[in-house]
One Martini backbone bead per residue (centre of mass of N, CA, C, O) as a GRO file, in nm:
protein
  157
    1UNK     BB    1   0.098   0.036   0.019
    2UNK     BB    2   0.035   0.376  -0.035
    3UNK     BB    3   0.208   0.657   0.124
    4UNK     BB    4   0.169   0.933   0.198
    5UNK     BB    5   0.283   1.221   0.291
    6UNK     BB    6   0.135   1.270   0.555
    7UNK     BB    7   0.190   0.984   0.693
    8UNK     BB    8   0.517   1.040   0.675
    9UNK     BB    9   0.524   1.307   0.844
   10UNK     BB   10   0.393   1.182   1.119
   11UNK     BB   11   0.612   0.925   1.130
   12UNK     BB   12   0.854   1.163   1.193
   13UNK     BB   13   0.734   1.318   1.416
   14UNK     BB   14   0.674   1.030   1.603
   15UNK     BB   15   0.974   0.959   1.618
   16UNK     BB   16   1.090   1.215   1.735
   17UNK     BB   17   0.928   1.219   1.994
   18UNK     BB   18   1.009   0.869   2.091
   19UNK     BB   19   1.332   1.004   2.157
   20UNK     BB   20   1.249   1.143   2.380
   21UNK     BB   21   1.251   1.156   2.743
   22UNK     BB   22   0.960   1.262   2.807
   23UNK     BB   23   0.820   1.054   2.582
   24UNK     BB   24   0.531   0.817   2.565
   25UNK     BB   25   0.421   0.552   2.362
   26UNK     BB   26   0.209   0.334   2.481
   27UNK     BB   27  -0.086   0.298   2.400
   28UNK     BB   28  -0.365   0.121   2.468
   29UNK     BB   29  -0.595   0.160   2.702
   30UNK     BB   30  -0.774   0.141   2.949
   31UNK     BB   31  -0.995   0.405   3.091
   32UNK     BB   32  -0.965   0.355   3.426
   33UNK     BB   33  -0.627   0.379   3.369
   34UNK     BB   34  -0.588   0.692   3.350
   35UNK     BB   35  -0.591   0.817   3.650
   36UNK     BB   36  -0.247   0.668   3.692
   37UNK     BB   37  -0.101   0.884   3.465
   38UNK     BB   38  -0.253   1.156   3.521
   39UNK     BB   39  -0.057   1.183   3.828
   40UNK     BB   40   0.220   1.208   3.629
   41UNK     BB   41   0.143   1.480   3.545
   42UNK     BB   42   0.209   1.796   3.498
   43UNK     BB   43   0.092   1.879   3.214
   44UNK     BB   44  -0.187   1.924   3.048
   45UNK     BB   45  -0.299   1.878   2.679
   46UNK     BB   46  -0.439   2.085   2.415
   47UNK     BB   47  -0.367   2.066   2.068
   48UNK     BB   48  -0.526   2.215   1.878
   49UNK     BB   49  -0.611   2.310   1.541
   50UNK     BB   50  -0.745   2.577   1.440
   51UNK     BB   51  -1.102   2.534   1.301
   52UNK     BB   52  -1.409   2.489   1.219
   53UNK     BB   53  -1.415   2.212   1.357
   54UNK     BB   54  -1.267   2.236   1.617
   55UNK     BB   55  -1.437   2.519   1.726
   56UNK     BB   56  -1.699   2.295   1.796
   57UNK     BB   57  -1.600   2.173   2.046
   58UNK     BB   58  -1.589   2.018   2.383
   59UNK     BB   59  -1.322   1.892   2.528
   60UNK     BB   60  -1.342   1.627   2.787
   61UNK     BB   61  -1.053   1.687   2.911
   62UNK     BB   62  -1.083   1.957   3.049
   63UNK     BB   63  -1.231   1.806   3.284
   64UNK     BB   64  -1.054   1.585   3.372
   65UNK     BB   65  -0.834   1.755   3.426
   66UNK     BB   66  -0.950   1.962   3.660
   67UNK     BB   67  -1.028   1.753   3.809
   68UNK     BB   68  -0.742   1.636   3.873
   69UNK     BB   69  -0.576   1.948   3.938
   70UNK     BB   70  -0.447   2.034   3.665
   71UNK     BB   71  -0.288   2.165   3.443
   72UNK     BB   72  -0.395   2.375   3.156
   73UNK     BB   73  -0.330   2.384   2.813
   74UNK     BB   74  -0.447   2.545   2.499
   75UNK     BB   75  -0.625   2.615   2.259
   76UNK     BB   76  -0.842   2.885   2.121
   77UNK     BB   77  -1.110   2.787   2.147
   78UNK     BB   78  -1.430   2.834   2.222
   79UNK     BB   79  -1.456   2.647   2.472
   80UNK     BB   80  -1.229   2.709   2.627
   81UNK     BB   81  -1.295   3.049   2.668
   82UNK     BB   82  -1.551   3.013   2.776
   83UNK     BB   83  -1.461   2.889   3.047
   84UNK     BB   84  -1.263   3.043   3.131
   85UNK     BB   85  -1.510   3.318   3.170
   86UNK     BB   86  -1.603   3.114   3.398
   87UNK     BB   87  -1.278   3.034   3.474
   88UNK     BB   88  -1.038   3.231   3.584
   89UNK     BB   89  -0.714   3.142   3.584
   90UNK     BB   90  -0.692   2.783   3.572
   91UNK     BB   91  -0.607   2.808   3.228
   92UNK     BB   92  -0.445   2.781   2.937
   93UNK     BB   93  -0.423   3.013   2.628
   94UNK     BB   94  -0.318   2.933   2.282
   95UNK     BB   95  -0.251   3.120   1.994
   96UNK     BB   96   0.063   2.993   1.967
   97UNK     BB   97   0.356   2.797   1.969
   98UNK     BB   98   0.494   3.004   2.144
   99UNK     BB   99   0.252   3.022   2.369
  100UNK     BB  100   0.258   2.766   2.450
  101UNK     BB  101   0.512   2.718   2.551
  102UNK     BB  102   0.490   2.952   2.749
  103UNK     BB  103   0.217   2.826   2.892
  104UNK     BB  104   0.401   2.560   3.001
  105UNK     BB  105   0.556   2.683   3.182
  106UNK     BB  106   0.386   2.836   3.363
  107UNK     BB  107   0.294   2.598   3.475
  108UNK     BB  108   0.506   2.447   3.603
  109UNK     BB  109   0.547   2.722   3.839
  110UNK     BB  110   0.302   2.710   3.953
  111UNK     BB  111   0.056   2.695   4.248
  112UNK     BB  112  -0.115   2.502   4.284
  113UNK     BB  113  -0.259   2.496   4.578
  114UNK     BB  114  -0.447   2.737   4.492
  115UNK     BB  115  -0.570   2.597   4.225
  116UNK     BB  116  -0.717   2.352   4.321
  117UNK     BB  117  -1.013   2.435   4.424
  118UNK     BB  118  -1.080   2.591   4.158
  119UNK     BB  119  -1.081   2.329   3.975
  120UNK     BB  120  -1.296   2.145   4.180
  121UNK     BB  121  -1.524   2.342   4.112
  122UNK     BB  122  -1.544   2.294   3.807
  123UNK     BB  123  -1.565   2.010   3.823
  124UNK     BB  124  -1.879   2.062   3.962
  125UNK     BB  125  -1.990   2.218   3.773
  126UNK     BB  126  -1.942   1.961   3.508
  127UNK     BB  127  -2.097   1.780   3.507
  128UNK     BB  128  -2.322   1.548   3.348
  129UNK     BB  129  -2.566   1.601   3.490
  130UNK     BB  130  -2.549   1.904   3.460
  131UNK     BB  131  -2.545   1.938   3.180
  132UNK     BB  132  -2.845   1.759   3.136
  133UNK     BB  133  -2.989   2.012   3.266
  134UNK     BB  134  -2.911   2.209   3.086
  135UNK     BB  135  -3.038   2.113   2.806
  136UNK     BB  136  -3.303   2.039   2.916
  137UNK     BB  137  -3.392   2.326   2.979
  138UNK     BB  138  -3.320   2.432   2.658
  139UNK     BB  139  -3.531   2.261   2.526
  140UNK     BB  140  -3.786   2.330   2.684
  141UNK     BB  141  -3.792   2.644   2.630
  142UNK     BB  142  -3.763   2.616   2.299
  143UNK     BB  143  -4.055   2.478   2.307
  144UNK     BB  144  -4.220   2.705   2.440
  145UNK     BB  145  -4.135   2.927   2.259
  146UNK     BB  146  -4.292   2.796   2.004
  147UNK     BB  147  -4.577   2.762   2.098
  148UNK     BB  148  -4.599   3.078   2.158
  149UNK     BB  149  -4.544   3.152   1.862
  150UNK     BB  150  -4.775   3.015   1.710
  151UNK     BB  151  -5.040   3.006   1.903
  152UNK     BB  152  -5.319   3.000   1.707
  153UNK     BB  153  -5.467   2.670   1.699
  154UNK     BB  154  -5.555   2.371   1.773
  155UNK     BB  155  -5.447   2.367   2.065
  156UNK     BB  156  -5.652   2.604   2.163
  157UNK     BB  157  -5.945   2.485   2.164
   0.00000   0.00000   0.00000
């Protein structure tokens, strides 16, 4: 099979990642055993290439990695900015790959124990359930407000 320009690249990318003495590549794991890796990162990594299709996203790792109470690195999607903007000051936001590294450092340095308790506030206020319970209200609203804007109809017999 003939390989792409771009998975060549890909494999010289990953190549040269996996020379460096504190990058490692596991392969797959088990999702419950990632709890024990995470508690080993120094800073957790979201470094998405910002398009129209990744600026739709709202990356699940930021909450996992918040609730670990871990610093977090993030290129500036749309709702990684969201997020800043009703918890500033817990995570890191570059807009370019100098501002990514030195945002990397930044965190490194940080004191994490002063930012851990505003983290796992973000990580309780951000569960599956308060999400579902969001989203219910939102579609409940919007189905109310269509109902009253639609008027007199059969409904209203």
């Amino acid at each position: 099979k003939e390989v792409s320009e771009r998975d060549q690249f890909l494999a010289k990318e990953m190549e040269d990642l996996a020379s460096l003495q504190n990058i490692h590549f596991l392969g797959w794991r088990e999702y419950s055993t990632i709890p024990c890796y995470l508690k080993a990162f120094d800073v957790c990594l979201i470094p998405f290439k910002v398009n129209q299709q990744t600026n739709t996203m709202n990356p699940y790792t930021l909450y996992e990695y918040v609730a670990a109470g871990k610093p977090v690195v993030a290129t500036d999607l749309f709702e990684i900015k969201r997020f800043d903007q009703r918890y500033p000051g817990i995570i890191y936001i570059a807009d370019s790959h100098e501002e990514f590294y030195k945002k990397v450092k930044m965190a490194l340095s940080e004191d994490g124990e002063k930012l851990l308790p505003l983290r796992l506030q973000a990580a309780r206020e951000n569960t599956w359930e308060i999400r579902l319970e969001d989203m219910s209200r939102i579609i409940y609203e919007r189905l109310e407000a269509k109902e009253r804007s639609q008027g007199s109809g059969v409904r209203d017999c």
